[in-house]
C-alpha positions as CSV (number, residue, x, y, z in Angstrom):
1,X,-53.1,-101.2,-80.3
2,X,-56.6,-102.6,-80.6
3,X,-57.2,-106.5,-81.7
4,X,-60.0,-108.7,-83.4
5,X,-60.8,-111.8,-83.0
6,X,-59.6,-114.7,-85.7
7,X,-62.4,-115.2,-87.6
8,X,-61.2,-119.0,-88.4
9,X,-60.6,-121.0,-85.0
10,X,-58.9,-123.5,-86.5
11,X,-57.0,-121.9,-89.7
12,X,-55.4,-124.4,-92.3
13,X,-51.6,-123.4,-92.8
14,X,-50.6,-121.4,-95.9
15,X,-50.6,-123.7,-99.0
16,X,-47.3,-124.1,-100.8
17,X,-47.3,-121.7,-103.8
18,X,-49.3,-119.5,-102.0
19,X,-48.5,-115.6,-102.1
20,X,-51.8,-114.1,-100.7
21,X,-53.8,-115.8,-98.3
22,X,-57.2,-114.2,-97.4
23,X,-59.1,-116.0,-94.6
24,X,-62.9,-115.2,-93.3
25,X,-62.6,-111.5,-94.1
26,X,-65.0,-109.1,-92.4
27,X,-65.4,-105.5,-92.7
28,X,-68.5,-103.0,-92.0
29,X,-68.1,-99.2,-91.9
30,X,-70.5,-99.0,-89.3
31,X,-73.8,-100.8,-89.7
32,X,-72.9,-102.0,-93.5
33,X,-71.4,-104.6,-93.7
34,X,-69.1,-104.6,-97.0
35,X,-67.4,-107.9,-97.0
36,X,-69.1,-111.1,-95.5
37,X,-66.5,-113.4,-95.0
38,X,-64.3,-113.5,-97.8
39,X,-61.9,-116.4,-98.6
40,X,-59.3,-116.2,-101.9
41,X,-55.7,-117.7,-102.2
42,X,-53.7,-116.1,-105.2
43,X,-50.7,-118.3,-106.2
44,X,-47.3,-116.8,-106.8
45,X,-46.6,-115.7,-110.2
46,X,-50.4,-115.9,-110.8
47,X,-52.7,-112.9,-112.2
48,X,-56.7,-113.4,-110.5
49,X,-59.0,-110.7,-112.2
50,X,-62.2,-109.8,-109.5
51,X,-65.2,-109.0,-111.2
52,X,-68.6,-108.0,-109.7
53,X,-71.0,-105.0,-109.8
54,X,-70.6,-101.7,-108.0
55,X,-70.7,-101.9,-104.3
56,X,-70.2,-105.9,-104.0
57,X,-67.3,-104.9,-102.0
58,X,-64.0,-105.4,-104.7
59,X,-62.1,-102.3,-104.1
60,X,-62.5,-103.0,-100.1
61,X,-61.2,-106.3,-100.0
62,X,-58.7,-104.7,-102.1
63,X,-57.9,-102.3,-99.1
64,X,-57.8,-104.3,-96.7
65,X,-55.0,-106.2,-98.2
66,X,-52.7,-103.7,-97.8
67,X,-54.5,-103.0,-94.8
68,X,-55.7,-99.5,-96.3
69,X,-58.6,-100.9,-94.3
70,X,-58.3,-103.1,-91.2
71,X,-60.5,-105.7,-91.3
72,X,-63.1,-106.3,-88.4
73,X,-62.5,-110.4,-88.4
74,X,-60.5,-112.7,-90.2
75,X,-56.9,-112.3,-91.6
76,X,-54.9,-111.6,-94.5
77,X,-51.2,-112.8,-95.4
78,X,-48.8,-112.5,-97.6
79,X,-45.6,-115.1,-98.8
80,X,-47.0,-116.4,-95.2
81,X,-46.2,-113.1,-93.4
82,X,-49.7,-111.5,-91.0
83,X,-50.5,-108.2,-92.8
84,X,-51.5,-106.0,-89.9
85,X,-51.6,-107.9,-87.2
86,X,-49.5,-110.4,-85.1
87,X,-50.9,-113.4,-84.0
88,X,-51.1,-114.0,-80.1
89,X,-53.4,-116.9,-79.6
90,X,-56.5,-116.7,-81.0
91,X,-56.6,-112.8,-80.9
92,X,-55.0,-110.6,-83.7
93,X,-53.3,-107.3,-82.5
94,X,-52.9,-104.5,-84.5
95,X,-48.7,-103.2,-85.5
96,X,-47.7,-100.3,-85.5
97,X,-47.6,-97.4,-88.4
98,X,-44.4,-98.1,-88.8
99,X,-44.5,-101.9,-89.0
100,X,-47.6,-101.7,-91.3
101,X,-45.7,-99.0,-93.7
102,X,-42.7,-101.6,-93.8
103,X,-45.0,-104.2,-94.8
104,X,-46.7,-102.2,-97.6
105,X,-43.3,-101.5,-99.4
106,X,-44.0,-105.1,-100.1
107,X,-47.2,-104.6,-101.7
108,X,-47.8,-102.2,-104.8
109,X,-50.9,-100.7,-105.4
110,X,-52.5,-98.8,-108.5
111,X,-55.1,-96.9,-107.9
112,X,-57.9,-95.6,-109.8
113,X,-57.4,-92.2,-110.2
114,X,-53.1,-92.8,-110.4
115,X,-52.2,-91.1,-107.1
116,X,-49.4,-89.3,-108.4
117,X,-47.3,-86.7,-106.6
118,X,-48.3,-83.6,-108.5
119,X,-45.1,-81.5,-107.8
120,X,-42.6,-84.0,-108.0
121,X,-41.7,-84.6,-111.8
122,X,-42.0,-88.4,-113.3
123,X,-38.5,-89.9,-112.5
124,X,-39.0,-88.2,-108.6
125,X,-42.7,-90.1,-108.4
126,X,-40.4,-93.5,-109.2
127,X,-37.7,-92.7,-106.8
128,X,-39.2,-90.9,-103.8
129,X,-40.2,-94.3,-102.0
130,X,-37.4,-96.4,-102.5
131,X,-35.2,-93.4,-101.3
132,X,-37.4,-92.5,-98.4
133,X,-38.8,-95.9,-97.8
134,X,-35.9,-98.4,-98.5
135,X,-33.2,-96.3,-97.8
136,X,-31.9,-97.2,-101.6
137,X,-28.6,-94.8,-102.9
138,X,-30.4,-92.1,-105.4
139,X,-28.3,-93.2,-108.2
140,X,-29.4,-96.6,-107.6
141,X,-33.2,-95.4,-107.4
142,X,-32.8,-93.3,-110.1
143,X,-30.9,-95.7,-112.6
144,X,-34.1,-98.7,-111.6
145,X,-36.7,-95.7,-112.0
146,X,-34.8,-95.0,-116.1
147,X,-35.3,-98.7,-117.1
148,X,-39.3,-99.3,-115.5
149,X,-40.0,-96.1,-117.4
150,X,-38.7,-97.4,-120.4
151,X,-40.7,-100.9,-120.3
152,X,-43.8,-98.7,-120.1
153,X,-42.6,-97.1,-122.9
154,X,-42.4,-93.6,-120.9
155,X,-38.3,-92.9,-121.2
156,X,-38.4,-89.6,-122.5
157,X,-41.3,-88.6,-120.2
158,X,-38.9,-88.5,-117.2
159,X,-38.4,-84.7,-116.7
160,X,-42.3,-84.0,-117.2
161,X,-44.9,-83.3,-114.5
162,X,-47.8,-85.5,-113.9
163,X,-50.4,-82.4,-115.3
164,X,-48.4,-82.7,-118.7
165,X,-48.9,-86.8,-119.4
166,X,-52.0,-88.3,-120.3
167,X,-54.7,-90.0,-118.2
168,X,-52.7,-93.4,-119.8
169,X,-49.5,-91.7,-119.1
170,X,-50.1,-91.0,-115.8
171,X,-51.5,-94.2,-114.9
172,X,-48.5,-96.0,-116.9
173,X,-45.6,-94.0,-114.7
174,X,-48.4,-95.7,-111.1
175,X,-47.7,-98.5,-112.3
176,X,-43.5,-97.9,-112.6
177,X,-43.9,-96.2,-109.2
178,X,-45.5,-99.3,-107.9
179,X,-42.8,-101.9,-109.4
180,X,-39.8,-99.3,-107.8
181,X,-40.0,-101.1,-104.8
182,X,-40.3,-104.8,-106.2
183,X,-42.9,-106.1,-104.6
184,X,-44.1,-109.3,-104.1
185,X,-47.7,-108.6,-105.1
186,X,-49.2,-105.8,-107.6
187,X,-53.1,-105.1,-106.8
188,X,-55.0,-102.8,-109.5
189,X,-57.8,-101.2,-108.1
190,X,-60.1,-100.6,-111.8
191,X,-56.8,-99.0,-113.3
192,X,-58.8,-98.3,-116.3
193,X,-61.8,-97.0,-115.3
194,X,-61.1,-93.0,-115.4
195,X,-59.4,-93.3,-118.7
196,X,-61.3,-92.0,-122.1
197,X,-61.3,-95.3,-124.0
198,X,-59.1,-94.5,-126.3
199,X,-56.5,-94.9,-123.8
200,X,-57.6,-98.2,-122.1
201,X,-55.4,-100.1,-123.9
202,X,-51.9,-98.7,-123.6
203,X,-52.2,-99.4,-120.0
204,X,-54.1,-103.0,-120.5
205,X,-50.9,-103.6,-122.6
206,X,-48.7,-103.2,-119.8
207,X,-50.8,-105.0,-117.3
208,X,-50.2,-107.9,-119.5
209,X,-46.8,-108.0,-120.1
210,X,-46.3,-107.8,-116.6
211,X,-48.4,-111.0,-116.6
212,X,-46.3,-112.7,-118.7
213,X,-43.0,-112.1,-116.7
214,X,-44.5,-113.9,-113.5
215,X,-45.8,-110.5,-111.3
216,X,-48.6,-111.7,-109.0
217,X,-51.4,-109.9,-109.3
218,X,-54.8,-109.2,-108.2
219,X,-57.1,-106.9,-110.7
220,X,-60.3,-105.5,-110.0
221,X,-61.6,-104.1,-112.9
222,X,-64.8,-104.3,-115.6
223,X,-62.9,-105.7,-118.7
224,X,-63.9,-109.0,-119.4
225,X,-61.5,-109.0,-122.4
226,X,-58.8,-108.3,-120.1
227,X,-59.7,-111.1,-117.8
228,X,-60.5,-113.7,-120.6
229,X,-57.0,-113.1,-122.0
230,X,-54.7,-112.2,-118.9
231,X,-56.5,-114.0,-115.8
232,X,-55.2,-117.5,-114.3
233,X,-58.6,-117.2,-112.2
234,X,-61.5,-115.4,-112.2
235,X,-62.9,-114.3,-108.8
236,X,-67.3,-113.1,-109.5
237,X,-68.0,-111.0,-106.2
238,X,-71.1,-110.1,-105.1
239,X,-73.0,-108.6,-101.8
240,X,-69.7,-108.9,-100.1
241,X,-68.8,-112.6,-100.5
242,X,-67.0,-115.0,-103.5
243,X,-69.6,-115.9,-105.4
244,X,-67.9,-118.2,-107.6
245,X,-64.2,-118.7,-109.2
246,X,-62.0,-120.6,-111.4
247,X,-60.4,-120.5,-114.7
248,X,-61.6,-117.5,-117.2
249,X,-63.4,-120.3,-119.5
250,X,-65.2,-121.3,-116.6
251,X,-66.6,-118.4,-114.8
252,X,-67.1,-115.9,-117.9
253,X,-68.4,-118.8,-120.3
254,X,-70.2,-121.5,-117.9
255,X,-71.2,-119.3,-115.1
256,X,-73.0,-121.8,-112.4
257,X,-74.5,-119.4,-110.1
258,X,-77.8,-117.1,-111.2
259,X,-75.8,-113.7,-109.9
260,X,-72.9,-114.8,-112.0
261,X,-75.0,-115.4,-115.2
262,X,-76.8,-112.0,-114.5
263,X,-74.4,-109.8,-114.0
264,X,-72.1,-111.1,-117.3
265,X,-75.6,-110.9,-119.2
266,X,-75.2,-107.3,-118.7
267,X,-71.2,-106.6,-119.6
268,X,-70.9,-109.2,-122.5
């Protein structure tokens, strides 16, 4: 097990209300450094939507949350639980596989290009993990897996294959796979972006119906739209650290910072 040193010395406890708690985050792949000390606190039942141009370091800090990537300082938590690590001190040391795959049942992820299991048919993507992974009873698995495919509007799709759905499809049944195991945090890494854009908004839709049932979520992703209408905050990224955030009026109409005001000149 390998450890890194707490980036805060003196770290403020979790805030009530709280779900994910990211603290002077770090992270280079080798000499680049990607995220410069990142600090964001995402409130239970809340939706933040992370804007910022390519390579400002969105989709890493989305990583590292689910510790896809291990961060090289700083720490990350979740409903006050250390993801990764276990605190001895003021050094961080690393879990084990196991322990970090236990973890991540609590955290679902949708990924860009849908991640889908190419050979298992729909209603076997929804069920494989909380068989394998949470040791649920197949009917039980099978019975959640009919009713999240039906509030995508995907209940007659469950015998199909991935190659036979839609790009919206596909990315609809991720996001069914990802509620499966009920987690306590969704994180969208640009779901849209390798959609034709006539199918952007059949999986927007669901995005924001799952914002109004409470889901916390953290978006990265390029539609303002989206984040003007679905976003309880708006977090501009930018050269690896939070520019600026607060409530979509604020950020996307009365920027204060140059970068912020530049790069929204640009999308709007």
């Amino acid at each position: 097990m390998s450890d890194v040193t707490v980036a805060v010395e003196n770290p403020k406890p979790p805030v009530d209300g709280v779900m994910v708690d990211i603290r002077g985050v770090h992270k280079s792949f080798g000499p680049l450094e990607v995220l410069r000390g990142v600090d964001l606190q995402v409130r239970a039942g809340e939706v933040t939507v992370i804007l910022g141009p390519s390579g400002s370091g969105k989709s890493t800090l989305l990583r590292t949350i689910n510790h896809l990537e291990k961060v090289n300082r700083g720490w990350i938590s979740i409903d006050g639980e250390l993801i990764g690590y276990r605190r001895s001190g003021d050094k961080l040391y690393e879990l084990r596989e196991k322990e970090v795959l236990k973890q991540r049942t609590h955290i679902g992820f949708v990924f860009q290009n849908f991640n889908l299991f190419p050979h298992l048919t729909v209603l076997e993507n929804l069920v494989e993990a909380p068989v394998s992974a949470l040791r649920r009873p197949r009917r039980e698995a099978e019975r959640t897996a009919r009713r999240l495919l039906e509030r995508v509007g995907l209940a007659d799709k469950s015998d199909a294959y991935p190659r036979q759905l839609s790009g919206g499809q596909q990315q609809r049944v991720a996001i069914a796979r990802a509620l499966a195991l009920e987690p306590k945090v969704l994180l969208f890494d640009e779901p849209t972006s390798a959609l034709d854009p006539e199918l952007v908004g059949e999986v927007l839709d669901v995005i924001k119906d799952l914002a109004r049932t409470g889901t916390t979520m953290i978006v990265v992703t390029h539609e303002i739209g989206f984040a003007r209408e679905v976003a309880d905050t708006v977090v501009f990224m930018d050269g690896g650290v939070v520019v600026e955030q607060g409530p979509p009026a604020a950020v996307l109409d009365h920027p204060r910072h140059e970068r912020t005001r530049a790069f929204l000149s640009k999308v709007l």
